[in-house]
C-alpha angles and dihedrals in degrees: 000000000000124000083243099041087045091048085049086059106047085051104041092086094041112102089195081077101087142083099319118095133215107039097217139010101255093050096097094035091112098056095038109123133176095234113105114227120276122221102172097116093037099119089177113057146162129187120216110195106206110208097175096191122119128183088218123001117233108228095230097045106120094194134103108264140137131205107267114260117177148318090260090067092033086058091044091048086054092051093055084049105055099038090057091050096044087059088045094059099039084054099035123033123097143168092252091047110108120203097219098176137349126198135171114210148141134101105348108326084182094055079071112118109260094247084048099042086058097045084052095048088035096045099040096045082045079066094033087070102057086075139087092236118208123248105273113025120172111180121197143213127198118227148158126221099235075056116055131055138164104292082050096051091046090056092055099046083056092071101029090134086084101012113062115135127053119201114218113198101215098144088158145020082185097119082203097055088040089051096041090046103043083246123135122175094185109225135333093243096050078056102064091032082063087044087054099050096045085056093046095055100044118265100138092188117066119167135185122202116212123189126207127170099086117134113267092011098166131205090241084062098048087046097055094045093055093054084069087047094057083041103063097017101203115202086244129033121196128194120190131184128225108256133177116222136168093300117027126047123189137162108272135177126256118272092251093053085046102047086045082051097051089039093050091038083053089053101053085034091060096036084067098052103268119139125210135121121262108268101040127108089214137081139153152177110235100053113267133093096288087245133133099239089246085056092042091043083054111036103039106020090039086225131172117266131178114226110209125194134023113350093351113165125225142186152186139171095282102046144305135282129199127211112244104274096058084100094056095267102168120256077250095060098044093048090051087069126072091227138033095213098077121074108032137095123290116181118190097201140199121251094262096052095052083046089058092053089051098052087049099052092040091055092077087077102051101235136071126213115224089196086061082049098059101048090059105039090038088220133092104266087214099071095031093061102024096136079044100053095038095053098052093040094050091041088056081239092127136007129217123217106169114310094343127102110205124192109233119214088267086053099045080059091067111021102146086060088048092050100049097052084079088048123116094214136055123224 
């Protein structure tokens, strides 16, 4: 046995090995730095706004958020926000910058008050146009269904020019898995009269994201969650698993139950209509990959994106930097400060650890590009990785059509100990 086929195996039964990078908080201490990330020469760029409010907060959510308060916080929050993104443009916008992708997410961007919500979508389209914006540009925002309504949904088709595609987080119609989980969707029918509406006025991009990998998911369940699906037919269609990281652990089923749950949830997936290879976690009716242009900036073309608000993530071609609240500061704490920029964690990184973000993330997707690969490594990944490349070619666990690296089914399996063979560092 091989030193690579001995390091595949060691890794194919450990959950850590998945899209999440890096493995453990004091992986990146030595490259931490006090500078802030510069964009100024970034031509290709995409904003994330982080509200981190929720009306209820789902137990296996691994994200930043914080139970919704009151008006009053949502509008400081706002005014952090946009302060932060007002010296960013001012700093930061040029006639050569191109807006390549734009989303709103958290937490519940939707469980902001109405007055809020239209101050966020007014307020962050308003910023939107000082750039040049990339053809095409499909901005997202993120929603639940117990969250928006029609005032909410107007607000957004007035700025549909930057805004059109809304995000609904449905993961399960299972009663069991929303009471176990805090989660509540409200009624099918208040779903497709949502659907309706969104139609109606204009948003021409609806996705609903769907979540297998809990312990004891059945078939039934996933069954009766994709005959909602057929039911409403979004344009995109998402499924995440359920994944631990650094900061969040949950119960999660074994590799083999969640492989048999993704490969029962395609099947359902394609029988509607949806295309997308075996192995993403995206798929989508009107034949692209089923991505918001910020997600598809980030994920495939490994582009630069600013993070604004509480524990955003940004990054450029040199490393990442996260907002101050990534490290569990309170709501309190965060609010206290004029910015969120100061105070957080900034990393400038080598070559093979921004590789390695970029292997995680794009694993999402399910393919790597080796052309993407090259341009950060500034070295031809096929030599670089040569014993790599040839084990997992030989082995069926990827395939190669041109510059693309495509998980296979038996690949898919096992697709932690796939990833990590590009990784810099080892567990």
């Amino acid at each position: 046995m091989t030193d690579t086929e001995a390091l595949f195996e060691t890794r194919k039964d450990i959950s850590d090995y998945n899209t999440s990078y890096p493995l453990h908080p004091s992986d990146w201490s030595s490259w931490k730095t006090s500078d802030r990330l510069s964009f100024d020469d970034i031509e290709d760029l995409s904003f994330y706004i982080h509200i981190p409010f929720c009306q209820s907060l789902c137990r296996y959510c691994e994200y930043i958020k914080y139970k919704k308060t009151s008006a009053s916080i949502e509008r400081q929050y706002l005014d952090i926000v946009d302060g932060d993104m007002r010296e960013f443009a001012e700093q930061s916008a040029t006639g050569k910058t191109v807006l390549q992708g734009f989303d709103i997410g958290g937490g519940t961007p939707t469980s902001l008050s109405t007055q809020n919500f239209a101050r966020l979508i007014e307020m962050s389209a308003g910023y939107a146009r000082r750039f040049k914006r990339a053809e095409p540009f499909k901005g997202s925002i993120e929603a639940t269904f117990n969250t928006i309504d029609e005032d909410k949904i107007a607000i957004i088709s007035d700025h549909s020019d930057i805004f059109s595609r809304i995000s609904f987080g449905l993961q399960s119609t299972s009663c069991a898995f929303l009471r176990d989980n805090n989660r509540d969707n409200g009624q099918i029918q208040r779903m497709a009269d949502i659907f309706h509406s969104c139609r109606q006025q204009g948003i021409n991009t609806i996705n609903l994201d769907l979540m297998y990998g809990f312990v004891n998911q059945t078939k039934e369940e996933i069954e009766a969650t994709m005959k909602v699906v057929g039911r409403l037919m979004p344009e995109h269609l998402t499924v995440y698993e359920l994944r631990t990281n650094m900061l969040n652990r949950y119960p999660i089923a074994t590799a083999e139950q969640r492989f048999e749950q993704y490969s029962y949830l395609y099947d359902l997936i394609t029988r509607l209509g949806y295309k997308g290879r075996f192995g993403m976690n995206t798929f989508s009716l009107i034949g692209d990959y089923g991505l918001s242009s910020y997600l598809q900036h980030r994920m495939i073309k490994n582009g630069s994106y600013k993070g604004f608000g509480i524990a955003a993530q940004s990054k450029n071609d040199t490393g990442l930097s996260y907002n101050i609240g990534k490290n569990g500061e309170s709501l309190e704490c965060c609010l206290s400060r004029s910015t969120f920029e100061k105070d957080g964690d900034s990393y400038i990184l080598p070559p093979r650890e921004l590789l390695s973000k970029y292997i995680a993330i794009s694993g999402y997707c399910g393919m790597t590009d080796l052309s993407v690969m090259e341009k950060i490594l500034h070295s031809d990944p096929n030599m670089v990785f040569e014993k790599e490349l040839a084990f997992l070619l030989n082995n069926h666990y990827i395939e190669k059509n041109g510059t693309m690296l495509y998980l296979t089914p038996e690949g898919f399996l096992h697709y932690g100990a796939v990833l990590s063979l590009f990784y810099n560092r080892p567990c």
